[in-house]
C-alpha positions in Angstrom: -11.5 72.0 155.2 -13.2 69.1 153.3 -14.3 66.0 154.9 -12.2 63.5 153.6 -9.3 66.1 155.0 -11.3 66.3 158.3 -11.7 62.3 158.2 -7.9 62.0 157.7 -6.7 64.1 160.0 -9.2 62.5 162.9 -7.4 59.4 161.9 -3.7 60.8 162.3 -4.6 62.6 165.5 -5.1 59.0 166.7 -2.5 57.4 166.4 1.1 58.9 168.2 4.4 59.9 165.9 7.5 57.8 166.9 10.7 57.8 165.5 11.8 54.8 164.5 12.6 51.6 166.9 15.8 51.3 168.3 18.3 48.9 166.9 20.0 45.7 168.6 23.1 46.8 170.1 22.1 50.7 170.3 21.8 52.4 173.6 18.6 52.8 174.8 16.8 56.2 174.2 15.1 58.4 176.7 11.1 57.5 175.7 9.5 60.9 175.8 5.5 62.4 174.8 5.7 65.2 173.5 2.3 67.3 172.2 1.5 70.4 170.1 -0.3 73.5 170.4 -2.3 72.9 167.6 -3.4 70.6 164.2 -0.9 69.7 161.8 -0.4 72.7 159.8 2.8 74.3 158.5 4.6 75.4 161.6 4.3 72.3 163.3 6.4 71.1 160.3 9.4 72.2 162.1 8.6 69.7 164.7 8.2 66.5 162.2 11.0 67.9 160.3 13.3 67.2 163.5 11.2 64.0 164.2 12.2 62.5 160.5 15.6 63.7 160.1 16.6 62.3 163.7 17.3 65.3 165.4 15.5 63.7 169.0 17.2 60.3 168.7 20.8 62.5 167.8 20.0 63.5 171.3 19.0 60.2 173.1 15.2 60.6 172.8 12.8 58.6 171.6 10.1 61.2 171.2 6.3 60.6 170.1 4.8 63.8 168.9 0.8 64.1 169.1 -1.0 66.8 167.8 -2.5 69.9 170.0 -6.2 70.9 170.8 -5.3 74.8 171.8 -2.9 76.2 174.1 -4.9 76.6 176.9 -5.1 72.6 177.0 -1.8 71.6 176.1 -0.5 72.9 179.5 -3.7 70.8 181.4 -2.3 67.6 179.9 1.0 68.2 180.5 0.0 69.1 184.3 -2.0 66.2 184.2 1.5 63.7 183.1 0.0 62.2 179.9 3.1 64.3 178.4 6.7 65.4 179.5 7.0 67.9 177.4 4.4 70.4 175.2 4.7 73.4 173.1 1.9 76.0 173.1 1.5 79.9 173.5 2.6 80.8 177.3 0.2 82.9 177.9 -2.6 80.6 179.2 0.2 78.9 181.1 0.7 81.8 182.8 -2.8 82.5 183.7 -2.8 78.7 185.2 -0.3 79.6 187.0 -2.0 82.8 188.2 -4.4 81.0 189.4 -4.0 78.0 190.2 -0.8 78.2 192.8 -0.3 74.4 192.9 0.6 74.0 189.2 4.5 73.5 188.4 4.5 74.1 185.2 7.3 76.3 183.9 9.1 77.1 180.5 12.6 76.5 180.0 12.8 77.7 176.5 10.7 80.2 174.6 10.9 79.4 171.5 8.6 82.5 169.7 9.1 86.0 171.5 6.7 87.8 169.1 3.1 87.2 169.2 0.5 85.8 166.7 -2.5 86.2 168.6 -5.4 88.3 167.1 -8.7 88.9 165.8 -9.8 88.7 162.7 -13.0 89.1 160.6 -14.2 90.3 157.0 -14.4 93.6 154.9 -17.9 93.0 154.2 -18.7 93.1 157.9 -18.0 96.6 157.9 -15.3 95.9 161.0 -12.4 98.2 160.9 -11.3 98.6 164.4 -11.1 96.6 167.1 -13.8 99.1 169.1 -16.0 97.6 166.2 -15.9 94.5 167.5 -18.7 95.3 170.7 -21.9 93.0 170.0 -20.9 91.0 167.6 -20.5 86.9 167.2 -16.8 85.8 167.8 -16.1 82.2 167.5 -13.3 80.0 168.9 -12.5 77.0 171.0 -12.4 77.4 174.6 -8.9 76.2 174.6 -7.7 79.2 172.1 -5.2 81.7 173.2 -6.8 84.2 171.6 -10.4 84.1 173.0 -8.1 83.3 176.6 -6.4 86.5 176.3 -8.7 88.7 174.9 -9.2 90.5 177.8 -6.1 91.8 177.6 -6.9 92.8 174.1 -10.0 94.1 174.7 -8.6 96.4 177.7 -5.8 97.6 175.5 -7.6 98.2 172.7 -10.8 100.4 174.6 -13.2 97.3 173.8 -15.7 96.3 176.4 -15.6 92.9 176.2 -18.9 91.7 178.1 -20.6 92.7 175.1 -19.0 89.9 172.7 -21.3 87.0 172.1 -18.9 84.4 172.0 -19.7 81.2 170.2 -17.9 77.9 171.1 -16.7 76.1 168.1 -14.4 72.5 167.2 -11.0 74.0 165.7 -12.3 72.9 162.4 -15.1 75.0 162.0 -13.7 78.2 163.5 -13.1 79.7 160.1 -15.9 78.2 158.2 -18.3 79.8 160.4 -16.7 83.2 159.7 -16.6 82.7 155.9 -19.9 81.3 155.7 -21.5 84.6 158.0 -22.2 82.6 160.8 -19.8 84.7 162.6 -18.4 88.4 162.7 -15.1 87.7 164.2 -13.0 84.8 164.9 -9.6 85.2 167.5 -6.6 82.9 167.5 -3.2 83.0 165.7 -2.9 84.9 162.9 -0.8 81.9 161.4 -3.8 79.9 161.6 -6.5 82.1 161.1 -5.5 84.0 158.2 -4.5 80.6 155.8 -6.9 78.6 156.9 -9.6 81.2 156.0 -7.7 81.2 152.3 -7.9 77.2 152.4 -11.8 77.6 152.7 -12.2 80.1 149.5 -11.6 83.5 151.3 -9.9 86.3 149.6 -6.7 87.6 151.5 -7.3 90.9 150.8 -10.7 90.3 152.7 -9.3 89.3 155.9 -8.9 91.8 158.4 -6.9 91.3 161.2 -6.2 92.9 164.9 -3.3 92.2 166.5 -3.3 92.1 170.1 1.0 93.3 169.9 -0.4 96.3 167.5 -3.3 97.2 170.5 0.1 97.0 172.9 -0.5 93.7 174.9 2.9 93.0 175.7 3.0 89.0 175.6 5.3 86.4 174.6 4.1 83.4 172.3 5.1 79.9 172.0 7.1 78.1 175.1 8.3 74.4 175.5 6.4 73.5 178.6 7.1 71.0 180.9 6.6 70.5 184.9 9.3 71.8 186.7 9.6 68.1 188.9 10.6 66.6 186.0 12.9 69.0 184.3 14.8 69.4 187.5 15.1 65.5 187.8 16.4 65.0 183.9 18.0 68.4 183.1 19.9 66.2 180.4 16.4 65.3 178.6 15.2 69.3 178.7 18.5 70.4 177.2 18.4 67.7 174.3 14.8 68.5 173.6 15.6 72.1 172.9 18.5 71.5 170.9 16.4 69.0 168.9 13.5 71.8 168.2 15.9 74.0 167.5 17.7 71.7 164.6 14.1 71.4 163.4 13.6 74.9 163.0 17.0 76.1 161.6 16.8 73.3 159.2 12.8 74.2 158.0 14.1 77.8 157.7 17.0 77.2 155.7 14.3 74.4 153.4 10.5 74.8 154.2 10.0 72.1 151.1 11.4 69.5 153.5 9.3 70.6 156.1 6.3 70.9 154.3 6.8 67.7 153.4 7.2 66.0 156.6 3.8 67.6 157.1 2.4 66.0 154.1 3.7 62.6 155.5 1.2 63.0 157.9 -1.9 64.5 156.0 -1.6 63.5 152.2 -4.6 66.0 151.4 -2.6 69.0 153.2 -2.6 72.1 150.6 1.2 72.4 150.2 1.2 75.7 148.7 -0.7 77.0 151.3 1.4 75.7 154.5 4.4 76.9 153.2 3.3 80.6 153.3 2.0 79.7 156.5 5.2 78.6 157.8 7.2 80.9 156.5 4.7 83.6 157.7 5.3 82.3 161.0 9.1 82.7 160.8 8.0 86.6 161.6 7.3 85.7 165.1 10.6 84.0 165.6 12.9 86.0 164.0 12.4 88.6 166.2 15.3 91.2 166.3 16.9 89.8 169.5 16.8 86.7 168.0 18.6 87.9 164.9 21.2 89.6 166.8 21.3 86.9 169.9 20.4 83.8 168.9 16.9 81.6 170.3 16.3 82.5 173.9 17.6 85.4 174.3 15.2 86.2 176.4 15.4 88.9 179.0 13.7 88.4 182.2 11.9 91.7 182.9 10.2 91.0 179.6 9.0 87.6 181.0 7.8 89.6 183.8 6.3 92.1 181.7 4.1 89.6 180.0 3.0 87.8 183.6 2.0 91.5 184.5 0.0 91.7 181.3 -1.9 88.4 182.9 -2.6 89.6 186.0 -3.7 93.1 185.4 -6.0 91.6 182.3 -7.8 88.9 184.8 -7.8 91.4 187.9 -5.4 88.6 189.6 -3.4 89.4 192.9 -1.4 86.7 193.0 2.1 87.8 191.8 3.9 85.2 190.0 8.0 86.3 190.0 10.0 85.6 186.1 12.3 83.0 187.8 9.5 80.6 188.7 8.2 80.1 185.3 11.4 80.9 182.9 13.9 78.6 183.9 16.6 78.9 181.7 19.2 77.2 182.8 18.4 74.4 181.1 19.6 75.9 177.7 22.6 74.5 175.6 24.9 76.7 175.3 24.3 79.8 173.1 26.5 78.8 170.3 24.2 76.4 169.7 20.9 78.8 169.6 22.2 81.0 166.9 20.1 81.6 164.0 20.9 81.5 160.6 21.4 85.2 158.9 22.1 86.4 162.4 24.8 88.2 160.6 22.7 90.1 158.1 
């Protein structure tokens, strides 16, 4: 990333994404904050997409969407009440959960069933297998999934993970350290790791990358959260919000130009090109085969479980955390309105 981008995107963090003001004589929308699991990058296009096109104000809201620092700190500021509602991968959620009894947060709507997560370094380190991976410099955030829940790779995958130096880096200079060598390994999502390493010069046949789903960590992936206080208290809001995200993505599926440029609205300097692939890329992990043949969120619950299970036996936590008590889905529309397109063929 170049500092000018870098200096721009600093500057759009700041300031919030609101639809447009209410007109004289409208009824009043439903103000709501709403924050992301990551920077501005191609699949939060869907997102601005449904922000620009009115898909939140169709449904009463007047939604202002910030960008996210991580999905291990999108739930903390939702927990905290500086937002009603978040997006970000549910795993960390769950392990707050875990271990932290007093938190109510819980999903409603799970928006990506497959997982990005991974590891991923370069040919010329001579890594080819996740085993490899033992003593060497892995930088991420704090905050990223993929450094949260890489225990659960590294337990899957046979890789003792107290030997991994881990370095703690800003979001923007995860994948500059690894292209530059001043790293062996980086974790996060695929989505983002994989283009933005092409966005700073790398190769894609280069990149190597470990998913934790090909190791056998069953998780899931990205969850609207919200506390569940608040979602019992304005059912109405949680339902619209879904079937507002769920415009957006339909409608950057069926045109990613459009989303792309709602993305570009926000960063000028954004390599269109570039996030396209990414978003489309990330279409994998939401057109999962029960999505194709059932529509978004449909979602059993022993695979809920089966991903809070992968939680505790990955941090050694005893605390059992039943499906209900975080997927609450009774706040779905109803499921003629979560099909996907193609879900025909």
């Amino acid at each position: 990333m170049t500092p000018t981008r870098r200096r721009l995107l600093g500057a759009a963090a700041a300031l919030p994404l609101a639809a447009p003001v209410v007109a004289r004589g409208q009824a009043a929308l439903t103000p709501v904050r709403f924050i992301l699991d990551w920077a501005f990058q191609g699949p939060q296009g869907c997102y601005l997409l449904a922000l620009d096109r009115g898909f939140f104000r169709d449904e009463g809201l007047n939604v202002t969407i910030d960008r996210g620092f991580g999905s291990a700190d999108t739930p903390v500021k939702v927990a905290s009440g500086a937002y009603e509602f978040g997006v970000a991968d549910i795993s960390p959620t769950i392990r707050m959960r875990l271990s932290q009894p007093g938190t109510d947060i819980v999903t409603p709507f799970v928006l990506q069933q497959g997982s990005p997560l991974a590891a991923m370094t370069l040919r010329r380190t001579g890594i080819t297998n996740p085993k490899q991976l033992e003593g060497k410099r892995v930088a991420a955030p704090e905050t990223d999934a993929g450094r949260q829940l890489f225990p659960a790779f590294a337990r899957a995958a046979g890789v003792n993970a107290s030997t991994i130096s881990w370095q703690t880096v800003t979001p923007q200079l995860r994948e500059p350290m690894l292209a530059r060598g001043d790293a062996d390994a980086i974790t996060g999502f695929e989505t983002s790791g994989v283009f933005s390493l092409r966005a700073v010069g790398v190769n894609a046949a280069d990149i190597v990358s470990f998913r934790y789903s090909a190791a056998g960590v069953q998780l899931l992936s990205t969850a609207l959260l919200v506390r569940r206080p608040y979602a019992e208290a304005n059912a109405r809001v949680v339902t619209a919000m879904i079937r507002a995200i769920v415009r957006g993505h339909i409608e950057a599926f069926r045109d990613p130009d459009a989303a792309i440029a709602a993305l570009v609205r926000r960063d000028p300097t954004a390599p269109q090109p570039l996030e396209k692939e990414r978003l489309v890329a990330n279409f994998e992990f939401i057109r999962t085969p029960e999505v194709i043949s059932g529509g978004f969120a449909n979602l059993a619950m022993p695979r809920v479980q089966g991903a809070i299970d992968t939680i505790r036996t990955a941090f050694d936590i005893a605390t059992p955390l039943p499906a209900g008590e975080l997927y609450m889905p009774q706040f779905l529309p109803p499921a003629d309105q979560l099909r996907f397109p193609g879900a025909a063929g």
